[in-house]
N, CA, C and O atoms as a Tinker XYZ file with bonds, in Angstrom:
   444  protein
     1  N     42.720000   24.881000   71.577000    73     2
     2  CA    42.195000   24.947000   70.228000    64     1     3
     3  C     43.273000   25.470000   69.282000    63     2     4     5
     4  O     43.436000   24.753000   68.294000    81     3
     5  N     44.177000   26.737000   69.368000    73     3     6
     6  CA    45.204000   27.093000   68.241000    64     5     7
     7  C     45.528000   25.992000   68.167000    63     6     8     9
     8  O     45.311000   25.425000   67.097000    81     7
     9  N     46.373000   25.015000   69.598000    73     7    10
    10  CA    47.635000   23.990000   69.527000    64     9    11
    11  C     46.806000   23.054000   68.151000    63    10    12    13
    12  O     47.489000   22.950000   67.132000    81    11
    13  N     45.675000   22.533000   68.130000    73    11    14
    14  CA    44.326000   21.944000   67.121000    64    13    15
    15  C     44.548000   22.500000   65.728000    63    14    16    17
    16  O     44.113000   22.044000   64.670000    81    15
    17  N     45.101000   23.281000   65.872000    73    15    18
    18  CA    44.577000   24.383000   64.584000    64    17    19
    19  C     46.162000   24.102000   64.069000    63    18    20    21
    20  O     46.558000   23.683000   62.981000    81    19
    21  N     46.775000   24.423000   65.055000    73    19    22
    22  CA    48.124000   24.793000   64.497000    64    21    23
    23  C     48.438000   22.714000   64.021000    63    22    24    25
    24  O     49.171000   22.767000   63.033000    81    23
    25  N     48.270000   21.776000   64.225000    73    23    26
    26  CA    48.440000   20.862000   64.111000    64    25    27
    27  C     47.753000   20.126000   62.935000    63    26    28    29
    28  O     48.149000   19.105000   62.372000    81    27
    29  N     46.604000   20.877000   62.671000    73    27    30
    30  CA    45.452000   20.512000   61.612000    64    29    31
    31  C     45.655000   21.320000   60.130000    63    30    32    33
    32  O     45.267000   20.959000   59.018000    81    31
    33  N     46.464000   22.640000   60.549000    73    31    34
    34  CA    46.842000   23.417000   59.067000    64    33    35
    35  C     48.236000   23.327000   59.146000    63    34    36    37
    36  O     48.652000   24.445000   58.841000    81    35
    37  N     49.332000   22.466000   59.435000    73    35    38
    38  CA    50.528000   22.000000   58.822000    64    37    39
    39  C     50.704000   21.338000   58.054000    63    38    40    41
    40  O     50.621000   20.111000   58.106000    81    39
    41  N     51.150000   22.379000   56.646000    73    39    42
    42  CA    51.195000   21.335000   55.408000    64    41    43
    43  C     51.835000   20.067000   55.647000    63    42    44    45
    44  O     52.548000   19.790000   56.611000    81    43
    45  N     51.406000   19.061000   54.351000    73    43    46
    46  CA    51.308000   17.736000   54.481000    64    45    47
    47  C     52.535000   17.006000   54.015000    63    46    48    49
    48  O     53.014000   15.884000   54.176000    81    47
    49  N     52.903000   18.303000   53.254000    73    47    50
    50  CA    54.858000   17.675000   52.493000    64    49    51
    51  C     55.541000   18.471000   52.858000    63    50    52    53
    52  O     55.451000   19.689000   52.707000    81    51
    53  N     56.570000   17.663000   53.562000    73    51    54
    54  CA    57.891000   18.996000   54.291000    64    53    55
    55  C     58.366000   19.423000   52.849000    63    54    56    57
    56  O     57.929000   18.974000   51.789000    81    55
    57  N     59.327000   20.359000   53.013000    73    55    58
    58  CA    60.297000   20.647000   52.193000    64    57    59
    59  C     61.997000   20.649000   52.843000    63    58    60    61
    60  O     61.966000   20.659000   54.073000    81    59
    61  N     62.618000   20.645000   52.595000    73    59    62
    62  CA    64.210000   20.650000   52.798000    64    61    63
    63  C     64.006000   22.023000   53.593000    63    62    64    65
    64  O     63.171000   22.813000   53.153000    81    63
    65  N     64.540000   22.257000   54.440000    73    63    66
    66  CA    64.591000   23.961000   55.258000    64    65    67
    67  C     63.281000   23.951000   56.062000    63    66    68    69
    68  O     63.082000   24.995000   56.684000    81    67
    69  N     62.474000   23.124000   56.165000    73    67    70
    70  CA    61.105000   23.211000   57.207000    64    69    71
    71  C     61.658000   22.937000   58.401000    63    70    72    73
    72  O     62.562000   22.155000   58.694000    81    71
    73  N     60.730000   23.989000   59.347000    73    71    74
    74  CA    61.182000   22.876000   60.247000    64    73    75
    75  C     60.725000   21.822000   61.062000    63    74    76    77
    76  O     59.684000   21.211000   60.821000    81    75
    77  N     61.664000   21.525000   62.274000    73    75    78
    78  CA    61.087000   20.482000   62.428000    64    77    79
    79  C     59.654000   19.449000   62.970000    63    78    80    81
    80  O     59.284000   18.292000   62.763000    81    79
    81  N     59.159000   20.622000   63.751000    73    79    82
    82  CA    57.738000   19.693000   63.728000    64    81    83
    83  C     56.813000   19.868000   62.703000    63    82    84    85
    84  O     55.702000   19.527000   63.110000    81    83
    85  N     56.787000   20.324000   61.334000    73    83    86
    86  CA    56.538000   20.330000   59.914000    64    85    87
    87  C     56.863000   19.271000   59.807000    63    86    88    89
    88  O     55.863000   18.556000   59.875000    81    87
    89  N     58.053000   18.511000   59.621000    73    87    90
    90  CA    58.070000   17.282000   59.020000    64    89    91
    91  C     57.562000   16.242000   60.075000    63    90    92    93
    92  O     56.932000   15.295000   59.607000    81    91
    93  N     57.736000   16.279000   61.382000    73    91    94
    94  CA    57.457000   15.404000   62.390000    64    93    95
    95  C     55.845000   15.129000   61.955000    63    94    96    97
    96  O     55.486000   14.009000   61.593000    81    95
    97  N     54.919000   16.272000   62.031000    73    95    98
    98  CA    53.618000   16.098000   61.752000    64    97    99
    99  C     53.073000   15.805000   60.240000    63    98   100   101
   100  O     51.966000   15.306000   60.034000    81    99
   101  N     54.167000   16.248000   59.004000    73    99   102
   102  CA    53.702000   15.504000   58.075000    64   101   103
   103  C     54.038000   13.864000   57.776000    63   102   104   105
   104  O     53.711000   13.252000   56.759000    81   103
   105  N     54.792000   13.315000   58.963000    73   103   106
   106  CA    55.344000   12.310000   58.769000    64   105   107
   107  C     55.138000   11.460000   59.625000    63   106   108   109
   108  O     55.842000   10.484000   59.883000    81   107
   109  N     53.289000   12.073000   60.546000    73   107   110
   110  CA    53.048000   10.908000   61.299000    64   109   111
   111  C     52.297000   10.041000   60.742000    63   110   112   113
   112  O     51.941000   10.319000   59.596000    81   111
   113  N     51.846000    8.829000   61.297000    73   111   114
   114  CA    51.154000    7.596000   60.675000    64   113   115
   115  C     49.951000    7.796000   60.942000    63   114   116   117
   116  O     49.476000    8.050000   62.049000    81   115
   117  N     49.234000    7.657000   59.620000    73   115   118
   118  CA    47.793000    7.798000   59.351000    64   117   119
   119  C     46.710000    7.189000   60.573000    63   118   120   121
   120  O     45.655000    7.696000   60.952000    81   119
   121  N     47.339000    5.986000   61.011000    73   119   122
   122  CA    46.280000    5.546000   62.379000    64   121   123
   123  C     46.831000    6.725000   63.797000    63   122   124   125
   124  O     46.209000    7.273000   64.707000    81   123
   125  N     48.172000    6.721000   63.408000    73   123   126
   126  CA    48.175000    7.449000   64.914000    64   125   127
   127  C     46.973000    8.913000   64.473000    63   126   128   129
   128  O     46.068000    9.285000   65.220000    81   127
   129  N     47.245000    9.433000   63.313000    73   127   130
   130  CA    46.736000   10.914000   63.332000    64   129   131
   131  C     44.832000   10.887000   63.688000    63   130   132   133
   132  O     44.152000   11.775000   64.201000    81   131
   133  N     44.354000    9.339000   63.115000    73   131   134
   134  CA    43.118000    9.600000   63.452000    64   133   135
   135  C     42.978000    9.209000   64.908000    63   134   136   137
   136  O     42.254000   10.023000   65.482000    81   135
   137  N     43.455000    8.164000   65.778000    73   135   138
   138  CA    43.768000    8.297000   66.790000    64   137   139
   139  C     43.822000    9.396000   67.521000    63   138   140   141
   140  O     43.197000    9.318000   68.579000    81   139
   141  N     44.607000   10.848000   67.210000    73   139   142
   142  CA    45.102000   11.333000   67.761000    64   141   143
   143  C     43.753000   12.772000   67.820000    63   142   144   145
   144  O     43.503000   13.634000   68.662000    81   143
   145  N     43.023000   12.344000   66.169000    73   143   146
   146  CA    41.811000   13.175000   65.938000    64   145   147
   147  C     40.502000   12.602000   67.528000    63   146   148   149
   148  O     40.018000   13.335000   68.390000    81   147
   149  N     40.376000   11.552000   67.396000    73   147   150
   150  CA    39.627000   11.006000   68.370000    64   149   151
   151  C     39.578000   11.602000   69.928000    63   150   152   153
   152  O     38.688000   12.129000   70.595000    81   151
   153  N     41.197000   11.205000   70.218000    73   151   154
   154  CA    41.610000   11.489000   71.638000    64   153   155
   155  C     41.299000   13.010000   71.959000    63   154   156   157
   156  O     40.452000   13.303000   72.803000    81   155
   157  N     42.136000   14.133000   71.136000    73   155   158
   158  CA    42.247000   15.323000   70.909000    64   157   159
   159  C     40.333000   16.134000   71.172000    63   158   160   161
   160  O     40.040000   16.964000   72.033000    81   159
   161  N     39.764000   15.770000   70.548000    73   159   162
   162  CA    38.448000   16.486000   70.376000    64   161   163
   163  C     37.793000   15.917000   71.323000    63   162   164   165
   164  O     36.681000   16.393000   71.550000    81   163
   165  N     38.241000   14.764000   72.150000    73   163   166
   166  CA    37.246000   14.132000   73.622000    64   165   167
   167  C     38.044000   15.402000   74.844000    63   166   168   169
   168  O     37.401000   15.964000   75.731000    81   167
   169  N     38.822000   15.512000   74.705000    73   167   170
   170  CA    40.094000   15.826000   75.623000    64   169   171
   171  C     39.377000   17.918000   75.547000    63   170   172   173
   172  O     39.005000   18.632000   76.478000    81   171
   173  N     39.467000   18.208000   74.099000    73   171   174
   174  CA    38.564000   19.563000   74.007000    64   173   175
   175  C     37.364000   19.777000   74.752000    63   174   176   177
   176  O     37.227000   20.749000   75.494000    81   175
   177  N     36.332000   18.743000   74.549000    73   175   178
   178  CA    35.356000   18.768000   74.735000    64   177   179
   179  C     34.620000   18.608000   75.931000    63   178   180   181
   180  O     33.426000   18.773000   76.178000    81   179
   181  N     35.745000   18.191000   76.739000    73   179   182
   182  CA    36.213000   17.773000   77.940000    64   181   183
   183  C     36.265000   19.331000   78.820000    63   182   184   185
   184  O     35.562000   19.628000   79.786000    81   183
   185  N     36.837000   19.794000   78.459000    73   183   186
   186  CA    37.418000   21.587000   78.406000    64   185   187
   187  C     36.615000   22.273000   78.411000    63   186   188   189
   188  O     36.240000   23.084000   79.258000    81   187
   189  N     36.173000   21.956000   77.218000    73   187   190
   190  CA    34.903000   22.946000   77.181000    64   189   191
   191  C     33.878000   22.986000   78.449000    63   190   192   193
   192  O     33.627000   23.911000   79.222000    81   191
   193  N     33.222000   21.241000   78.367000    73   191   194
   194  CA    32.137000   21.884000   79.640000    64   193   195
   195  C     32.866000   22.136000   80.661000    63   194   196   197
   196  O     32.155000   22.758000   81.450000    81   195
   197  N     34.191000   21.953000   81.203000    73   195   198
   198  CA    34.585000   22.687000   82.226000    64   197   199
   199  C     34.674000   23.854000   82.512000    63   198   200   201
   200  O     34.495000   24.429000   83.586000    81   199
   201  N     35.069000   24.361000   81.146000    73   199   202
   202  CA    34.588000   26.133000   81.201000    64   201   203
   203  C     33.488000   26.541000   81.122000    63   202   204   205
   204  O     33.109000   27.598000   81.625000    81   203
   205  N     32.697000   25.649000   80.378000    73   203   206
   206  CA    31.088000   26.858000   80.589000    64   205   207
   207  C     30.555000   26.338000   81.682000    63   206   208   209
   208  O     29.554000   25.697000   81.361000    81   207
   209  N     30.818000   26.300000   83.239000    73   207   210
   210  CA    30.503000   25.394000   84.433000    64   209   211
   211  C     29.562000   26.510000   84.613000    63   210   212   213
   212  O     28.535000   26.175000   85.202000    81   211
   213  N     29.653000   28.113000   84.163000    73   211   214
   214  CA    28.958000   29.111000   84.809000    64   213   215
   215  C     27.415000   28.741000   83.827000    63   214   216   217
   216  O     26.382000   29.383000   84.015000    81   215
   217  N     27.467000   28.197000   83.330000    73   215   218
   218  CA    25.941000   27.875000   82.602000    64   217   219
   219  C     24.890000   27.040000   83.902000    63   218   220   221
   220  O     25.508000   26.363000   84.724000    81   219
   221  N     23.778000   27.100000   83.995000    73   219   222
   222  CA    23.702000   26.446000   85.482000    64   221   223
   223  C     22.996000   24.735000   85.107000    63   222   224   225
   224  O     22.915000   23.708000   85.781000    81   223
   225  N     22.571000   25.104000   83.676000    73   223   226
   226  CA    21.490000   23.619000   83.096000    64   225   227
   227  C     22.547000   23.134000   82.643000    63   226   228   229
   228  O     23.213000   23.882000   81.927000    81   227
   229  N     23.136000   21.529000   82.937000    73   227   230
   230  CA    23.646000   20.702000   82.293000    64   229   231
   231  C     23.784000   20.628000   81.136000    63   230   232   233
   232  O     24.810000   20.787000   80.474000    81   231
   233  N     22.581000   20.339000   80.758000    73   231   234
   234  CA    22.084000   19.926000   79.294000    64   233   235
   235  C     22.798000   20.825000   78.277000    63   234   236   237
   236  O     23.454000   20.561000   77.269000    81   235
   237  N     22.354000   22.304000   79.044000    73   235   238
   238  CA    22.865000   23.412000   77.886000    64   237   239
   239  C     24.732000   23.523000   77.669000    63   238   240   241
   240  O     25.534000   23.822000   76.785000    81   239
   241  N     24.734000   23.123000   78.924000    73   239   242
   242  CA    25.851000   23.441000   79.264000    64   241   243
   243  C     26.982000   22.245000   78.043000    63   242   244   245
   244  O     27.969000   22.527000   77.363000    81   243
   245  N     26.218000   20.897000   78.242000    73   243   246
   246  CA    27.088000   19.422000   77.377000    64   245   247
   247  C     26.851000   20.402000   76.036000    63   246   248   249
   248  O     27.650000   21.295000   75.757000    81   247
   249  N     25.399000   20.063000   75.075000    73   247   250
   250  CA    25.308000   20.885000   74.182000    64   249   251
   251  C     26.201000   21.809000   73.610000    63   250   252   253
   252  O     26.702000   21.537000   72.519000    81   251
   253  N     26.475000   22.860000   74.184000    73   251   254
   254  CA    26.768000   23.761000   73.745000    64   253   255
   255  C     28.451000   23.368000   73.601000    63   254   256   257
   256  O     29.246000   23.864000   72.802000    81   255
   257  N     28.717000   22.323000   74.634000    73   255   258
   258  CA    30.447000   22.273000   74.376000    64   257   259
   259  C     30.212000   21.062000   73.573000    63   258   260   261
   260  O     31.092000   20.201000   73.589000    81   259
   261  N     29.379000   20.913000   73.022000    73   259   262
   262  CA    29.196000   19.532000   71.831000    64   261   263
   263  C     29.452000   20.213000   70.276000    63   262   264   265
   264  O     30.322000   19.959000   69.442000    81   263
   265  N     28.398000   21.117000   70.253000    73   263   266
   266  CA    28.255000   21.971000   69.312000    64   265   267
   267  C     29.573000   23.189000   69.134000    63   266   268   269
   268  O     29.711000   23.747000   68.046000    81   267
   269  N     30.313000   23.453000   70.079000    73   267   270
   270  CA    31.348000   24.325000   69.569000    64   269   271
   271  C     33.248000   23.008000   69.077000    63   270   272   273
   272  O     34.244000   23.188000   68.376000    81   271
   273  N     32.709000   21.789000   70.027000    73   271   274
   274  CA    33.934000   20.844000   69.695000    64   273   275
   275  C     33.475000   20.237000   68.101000    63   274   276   277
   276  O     34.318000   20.025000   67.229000    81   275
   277  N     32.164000   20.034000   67.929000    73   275   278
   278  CA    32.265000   19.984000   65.942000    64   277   279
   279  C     32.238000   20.425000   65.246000    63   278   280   281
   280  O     32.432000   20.017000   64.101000    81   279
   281  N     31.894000   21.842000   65.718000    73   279   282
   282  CA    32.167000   22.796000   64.323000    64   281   283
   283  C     33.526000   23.045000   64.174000    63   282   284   285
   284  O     34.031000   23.370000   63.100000    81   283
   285  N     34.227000   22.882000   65.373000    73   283   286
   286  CA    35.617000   23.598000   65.058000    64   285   287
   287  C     36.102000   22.308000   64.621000    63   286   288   289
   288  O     36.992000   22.571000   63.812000    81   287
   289  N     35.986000   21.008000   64.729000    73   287   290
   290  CA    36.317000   19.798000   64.045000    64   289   291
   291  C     36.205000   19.996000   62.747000    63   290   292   293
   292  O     37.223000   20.005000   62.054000    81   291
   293  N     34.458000   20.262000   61.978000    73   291   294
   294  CA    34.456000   20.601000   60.353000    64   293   295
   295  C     35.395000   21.653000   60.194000    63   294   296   297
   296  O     36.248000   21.490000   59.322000    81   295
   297  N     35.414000   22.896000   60.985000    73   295   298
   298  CA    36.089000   24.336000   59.955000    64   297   299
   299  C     37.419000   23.906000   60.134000    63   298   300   301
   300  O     38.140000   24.896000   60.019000    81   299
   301  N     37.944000   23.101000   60.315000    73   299   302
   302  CA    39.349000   22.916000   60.718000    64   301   303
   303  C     39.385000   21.614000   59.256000    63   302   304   305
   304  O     40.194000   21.727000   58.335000    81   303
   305  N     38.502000   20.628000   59.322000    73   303   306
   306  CA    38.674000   20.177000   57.522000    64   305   307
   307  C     38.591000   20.887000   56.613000    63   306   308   309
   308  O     39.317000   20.741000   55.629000    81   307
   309  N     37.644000   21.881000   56.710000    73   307   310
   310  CA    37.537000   22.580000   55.640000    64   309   311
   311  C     38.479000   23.594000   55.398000    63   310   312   313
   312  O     38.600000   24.045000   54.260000    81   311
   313  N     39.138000   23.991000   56.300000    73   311   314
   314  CA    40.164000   24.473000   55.939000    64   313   315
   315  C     41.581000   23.798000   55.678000    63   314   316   317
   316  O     42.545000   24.563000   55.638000    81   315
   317  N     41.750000   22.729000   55.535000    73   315   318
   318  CA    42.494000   21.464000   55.629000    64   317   319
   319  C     42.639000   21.736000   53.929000    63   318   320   321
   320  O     43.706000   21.851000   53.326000    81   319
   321  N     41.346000   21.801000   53.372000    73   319   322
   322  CA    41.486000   21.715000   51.771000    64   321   323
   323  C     42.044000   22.788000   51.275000    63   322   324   325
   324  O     42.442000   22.744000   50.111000    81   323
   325  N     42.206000   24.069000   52.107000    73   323   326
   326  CA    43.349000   25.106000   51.038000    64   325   327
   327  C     44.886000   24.831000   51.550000    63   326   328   329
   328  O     45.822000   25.475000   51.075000    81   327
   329  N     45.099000   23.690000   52.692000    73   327   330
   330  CA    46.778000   23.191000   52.817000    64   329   331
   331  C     47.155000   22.737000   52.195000    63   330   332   333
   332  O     46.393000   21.823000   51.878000    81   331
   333  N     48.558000   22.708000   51.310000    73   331   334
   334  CA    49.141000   21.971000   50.149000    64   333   335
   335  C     49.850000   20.756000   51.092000    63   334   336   337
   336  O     50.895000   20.987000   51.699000    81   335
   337  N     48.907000   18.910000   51.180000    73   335   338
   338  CA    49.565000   18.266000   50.903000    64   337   339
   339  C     48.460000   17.611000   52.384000    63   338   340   341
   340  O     48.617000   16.735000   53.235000    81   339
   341  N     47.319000   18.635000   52.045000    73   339   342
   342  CA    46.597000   18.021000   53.396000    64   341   343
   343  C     44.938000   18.021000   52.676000    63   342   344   345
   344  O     44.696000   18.522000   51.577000    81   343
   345  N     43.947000   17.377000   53.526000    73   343   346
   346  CA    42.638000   17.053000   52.761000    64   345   347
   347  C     41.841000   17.070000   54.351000    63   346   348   349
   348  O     42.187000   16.838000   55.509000    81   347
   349  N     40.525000   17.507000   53.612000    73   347   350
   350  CA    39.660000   17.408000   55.037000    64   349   351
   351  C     38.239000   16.394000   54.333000    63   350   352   353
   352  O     37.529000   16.383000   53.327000    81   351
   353  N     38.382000   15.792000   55.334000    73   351   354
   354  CA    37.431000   14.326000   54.951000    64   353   355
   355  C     36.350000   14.226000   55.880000    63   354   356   357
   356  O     36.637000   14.461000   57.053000    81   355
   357  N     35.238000   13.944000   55.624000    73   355   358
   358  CA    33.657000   13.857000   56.730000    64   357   359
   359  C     34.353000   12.600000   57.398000    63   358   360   361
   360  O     34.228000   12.542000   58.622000    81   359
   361  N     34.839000   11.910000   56.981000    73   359   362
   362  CA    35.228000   10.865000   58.048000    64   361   363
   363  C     35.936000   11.585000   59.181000    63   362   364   365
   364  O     35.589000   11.216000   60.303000    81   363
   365  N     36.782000   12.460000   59.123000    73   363   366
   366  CA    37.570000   12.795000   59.987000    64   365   367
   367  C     36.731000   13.930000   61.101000    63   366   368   369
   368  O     37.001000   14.297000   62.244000    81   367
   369  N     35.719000   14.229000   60.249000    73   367   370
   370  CA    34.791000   15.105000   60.748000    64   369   371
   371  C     34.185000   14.284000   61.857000    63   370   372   373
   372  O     34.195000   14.726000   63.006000    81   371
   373  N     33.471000   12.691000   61.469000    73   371   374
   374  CA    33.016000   11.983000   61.944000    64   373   375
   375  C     33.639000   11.623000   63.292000    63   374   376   377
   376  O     32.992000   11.440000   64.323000    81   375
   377  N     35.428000   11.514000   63.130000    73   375   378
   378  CA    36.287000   11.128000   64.138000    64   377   379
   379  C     35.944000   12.189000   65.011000    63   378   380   381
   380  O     35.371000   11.900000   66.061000    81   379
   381  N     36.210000   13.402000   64.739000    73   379   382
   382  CA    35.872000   14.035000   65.900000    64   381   383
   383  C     34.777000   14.321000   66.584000    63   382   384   385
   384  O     34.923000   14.740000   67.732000    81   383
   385  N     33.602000   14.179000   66.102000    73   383   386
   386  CA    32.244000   14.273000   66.588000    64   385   387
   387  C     32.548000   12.949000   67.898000    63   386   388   389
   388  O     32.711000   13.076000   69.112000    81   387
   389  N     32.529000   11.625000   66.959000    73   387   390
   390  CA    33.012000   10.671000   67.926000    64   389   391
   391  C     33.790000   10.751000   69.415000    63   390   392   393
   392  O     33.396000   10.369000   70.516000    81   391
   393  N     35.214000   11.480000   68.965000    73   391   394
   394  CA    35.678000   12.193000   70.074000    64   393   395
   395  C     35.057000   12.843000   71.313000    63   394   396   397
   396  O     35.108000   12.552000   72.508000    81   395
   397  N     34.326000   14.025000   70.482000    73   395   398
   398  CA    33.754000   15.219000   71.494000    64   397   399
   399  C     32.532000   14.121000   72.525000    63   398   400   401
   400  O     32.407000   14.327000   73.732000    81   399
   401  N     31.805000   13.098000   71.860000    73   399   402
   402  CA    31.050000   12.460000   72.409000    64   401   403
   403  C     31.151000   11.724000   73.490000    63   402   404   405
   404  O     30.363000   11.472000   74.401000    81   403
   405  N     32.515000   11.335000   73.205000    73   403   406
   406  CA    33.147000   10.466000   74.380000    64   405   407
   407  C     33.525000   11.481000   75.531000    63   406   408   409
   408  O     33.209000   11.240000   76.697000    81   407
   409  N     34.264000   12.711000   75.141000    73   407   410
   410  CA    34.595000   13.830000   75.986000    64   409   411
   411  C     33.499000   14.148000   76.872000    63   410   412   413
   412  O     33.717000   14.187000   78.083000    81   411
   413  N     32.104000   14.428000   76.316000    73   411   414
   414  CA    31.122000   14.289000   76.803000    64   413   415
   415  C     30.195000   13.122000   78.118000    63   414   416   417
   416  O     29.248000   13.147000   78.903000    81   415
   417  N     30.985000   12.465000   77.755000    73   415   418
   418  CA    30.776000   10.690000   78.650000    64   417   419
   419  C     31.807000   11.031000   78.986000    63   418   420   421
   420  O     32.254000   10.234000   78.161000    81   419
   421  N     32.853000   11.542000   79.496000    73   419   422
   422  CA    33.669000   11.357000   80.779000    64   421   423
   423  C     33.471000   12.897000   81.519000    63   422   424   425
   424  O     33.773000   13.047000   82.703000    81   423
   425  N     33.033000   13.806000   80.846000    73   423   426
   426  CA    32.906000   14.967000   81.917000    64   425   427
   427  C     31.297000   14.527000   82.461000    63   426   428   429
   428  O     30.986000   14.719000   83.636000    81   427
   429  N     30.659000   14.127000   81.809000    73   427   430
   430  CA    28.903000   13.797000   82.661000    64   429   431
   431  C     30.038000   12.533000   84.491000    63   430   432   433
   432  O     29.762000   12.746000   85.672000    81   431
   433  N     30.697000   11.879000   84.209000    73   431   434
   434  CA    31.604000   10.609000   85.659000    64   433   435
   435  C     32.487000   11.954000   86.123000    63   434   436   437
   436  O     32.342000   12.244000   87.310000    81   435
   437  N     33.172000   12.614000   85.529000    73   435   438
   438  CA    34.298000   13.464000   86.345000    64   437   439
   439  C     33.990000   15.008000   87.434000    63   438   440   441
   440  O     34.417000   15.423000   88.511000    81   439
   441  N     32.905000   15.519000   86.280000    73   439   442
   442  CA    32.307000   17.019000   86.557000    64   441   443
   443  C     31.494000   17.317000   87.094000    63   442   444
   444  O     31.214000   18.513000   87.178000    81   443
């Protein structure tokens, strides 16, 4: 989740003296980044129910790593809007819900 965080609040315009994965990440391509929103929050979410394995009900168990992979998807847009040169969009919100869902459909085959 930081590595998420730290990738989601890197401003959006390098400057001369940044360094370099500042510009690498303001200078990736808009499909890879939602791409990368998608993959990223299945891959979390994924994580998650592996860690709460000590929960013993399934159900609670998907849930609850459903519900902590989208909120941290929204607070991570919403904090997107005080980065200079970055924006947090319900679509992207959407991408990751999407994500965590799928994360969800491969830990129900793997776990």
């Amino acid at each position: 989740m930081a590595f998420m965080a730290l990738l989601s609040l890197t401003p959006g315009h390098p400057k001369p003296g940044d360094f370099v994965f500042i510009w690498l990440v303001a200078l990736t391509p808009t499909l890879i980044q939602k791409v990368l929103h998608f993959c990223l929050y299945g891959v979390l979410t994924l994580l998650l129910v592996w860690t709460l394995d000590s929960i013993q009900s399934r159900t609670y168990r998907f849930l609850i790593a459903l519900i902590i992979a989208v909120a941290f998807g929204a607070v991570m847009e919403l904090c997107q809007t005080k980065v200079p040169g970055r924006f947090g969009t319900v679509y992207d919100v959407a991408l990751n819900a999407a994500g965590a869902a799928l994360g969800l459909l491969a830990a129900f085959f793997i776990l």
